[in-house]
C-alpha positions as a Markdown table, in Angstrom:
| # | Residue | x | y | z |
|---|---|---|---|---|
| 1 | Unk | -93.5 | 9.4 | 58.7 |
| 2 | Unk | -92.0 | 6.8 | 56.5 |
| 3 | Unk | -90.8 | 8.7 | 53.8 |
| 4 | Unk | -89.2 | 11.6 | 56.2 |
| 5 | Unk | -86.8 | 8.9 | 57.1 |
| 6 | Unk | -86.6 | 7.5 | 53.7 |
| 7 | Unk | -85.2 | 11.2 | 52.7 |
| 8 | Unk | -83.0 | 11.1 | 55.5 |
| 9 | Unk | -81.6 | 7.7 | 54.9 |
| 10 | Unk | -80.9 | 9.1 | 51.3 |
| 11 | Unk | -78.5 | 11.9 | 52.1 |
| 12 | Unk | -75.3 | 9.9 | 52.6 |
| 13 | Unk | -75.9 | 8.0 | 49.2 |
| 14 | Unk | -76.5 | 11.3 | 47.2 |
| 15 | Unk | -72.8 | 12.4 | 48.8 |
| 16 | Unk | -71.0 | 8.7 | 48.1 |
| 17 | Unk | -72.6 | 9.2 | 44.5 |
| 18 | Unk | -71.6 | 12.4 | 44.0 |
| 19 | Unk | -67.5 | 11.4 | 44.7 |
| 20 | Unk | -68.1 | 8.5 | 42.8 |
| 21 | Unk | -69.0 | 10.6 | 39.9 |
| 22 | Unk | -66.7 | 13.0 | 40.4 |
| 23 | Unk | -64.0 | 10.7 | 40.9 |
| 24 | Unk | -65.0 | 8.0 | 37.7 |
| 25 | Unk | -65.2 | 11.7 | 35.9 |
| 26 | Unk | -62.1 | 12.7 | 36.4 |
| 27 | Unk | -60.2 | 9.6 | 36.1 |
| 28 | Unk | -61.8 | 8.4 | 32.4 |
| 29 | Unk | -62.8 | 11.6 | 30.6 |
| 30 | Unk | -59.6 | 12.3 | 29.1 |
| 31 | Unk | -59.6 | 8.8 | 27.5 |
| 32 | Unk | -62.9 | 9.1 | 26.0 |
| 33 | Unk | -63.3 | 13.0 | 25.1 |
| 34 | Unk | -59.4 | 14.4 | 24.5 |
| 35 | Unk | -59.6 | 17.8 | 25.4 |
| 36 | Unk | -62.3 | 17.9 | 28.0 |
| 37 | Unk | -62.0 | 19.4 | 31.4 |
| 38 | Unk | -62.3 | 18.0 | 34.9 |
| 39 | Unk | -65.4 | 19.1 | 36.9 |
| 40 | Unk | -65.4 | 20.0 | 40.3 |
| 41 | Unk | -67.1 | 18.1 | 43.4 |
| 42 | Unk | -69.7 | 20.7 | 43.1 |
| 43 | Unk | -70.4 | 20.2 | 39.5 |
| 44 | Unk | -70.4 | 16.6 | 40.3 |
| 45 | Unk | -73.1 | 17.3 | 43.0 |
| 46 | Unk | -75.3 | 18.7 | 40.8 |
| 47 | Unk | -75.3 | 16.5 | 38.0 |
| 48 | Unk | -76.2 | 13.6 | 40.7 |
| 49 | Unk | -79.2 | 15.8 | 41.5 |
| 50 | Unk | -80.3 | 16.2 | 37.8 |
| 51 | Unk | -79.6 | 12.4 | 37.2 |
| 52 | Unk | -81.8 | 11.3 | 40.7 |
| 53 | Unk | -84.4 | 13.9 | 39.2 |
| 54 | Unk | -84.5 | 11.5 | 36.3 |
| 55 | Unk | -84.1 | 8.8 | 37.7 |
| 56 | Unk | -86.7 | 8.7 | 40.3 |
| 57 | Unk | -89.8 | 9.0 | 38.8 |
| 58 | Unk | -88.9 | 5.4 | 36.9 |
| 59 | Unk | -87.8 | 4.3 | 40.3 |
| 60 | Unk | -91.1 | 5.2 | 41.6 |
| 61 | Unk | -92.9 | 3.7 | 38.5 |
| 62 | Unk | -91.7 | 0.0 | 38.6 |
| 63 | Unk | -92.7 | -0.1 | 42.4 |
| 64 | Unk | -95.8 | 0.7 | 41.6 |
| 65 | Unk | -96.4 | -1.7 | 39.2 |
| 66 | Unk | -96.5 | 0.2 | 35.9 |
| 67 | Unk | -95.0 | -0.7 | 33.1 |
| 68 | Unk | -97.1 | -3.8 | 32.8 |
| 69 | Unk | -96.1 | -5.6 | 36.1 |
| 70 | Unk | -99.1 | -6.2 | 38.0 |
C-alpha cells in the first residue's frame, strides 16, 4: 500500500520537473548550442520520463545498499 502512495505523492514532482526543464531549456540553450531550437512542454515531459527511467533504478540501488554500502 506504501508504494501506491509513493506513486501518487510523485505525480506533482514529475510536473514541477518537467517546467523546470522546460523552462532552464529554453532559457540557456541558445548560449550553449547557437542554432538549436526550443522544445515544447510536452517534449520536456518526456525527456523527464526518460531521465526518471534512468535515474531510478540507481535511486533504488543506493537504498538498498548496493554499491558497497552495507
Amino acid at each position: 500500500m506504501g508504494g501506491y502512495f509513493r506513486i501518487l505523492a510523485a505525480i506533482p514532482g514529475f510536473f514541477i520537473s518537467s517546467l523546470l526543464f522546460w523552462a532552464l531549456w529554453n532559457a540557456n540553450i541558445q548560449k550553449f548550442i547557437p542554432g538549436a531550437v526550443d522544445i515544447s512542454y510536452v517534449k520536456a515531459m518526456l525527456a523527464t520520463i526518460i531521465l526518471w527511467l534512468a535515474v531510478a533504478p540507481l535511486a533504488a540501488a543506493g537504498q538498498r545498499g548496493w554499491f558497497g554500502r552495507h
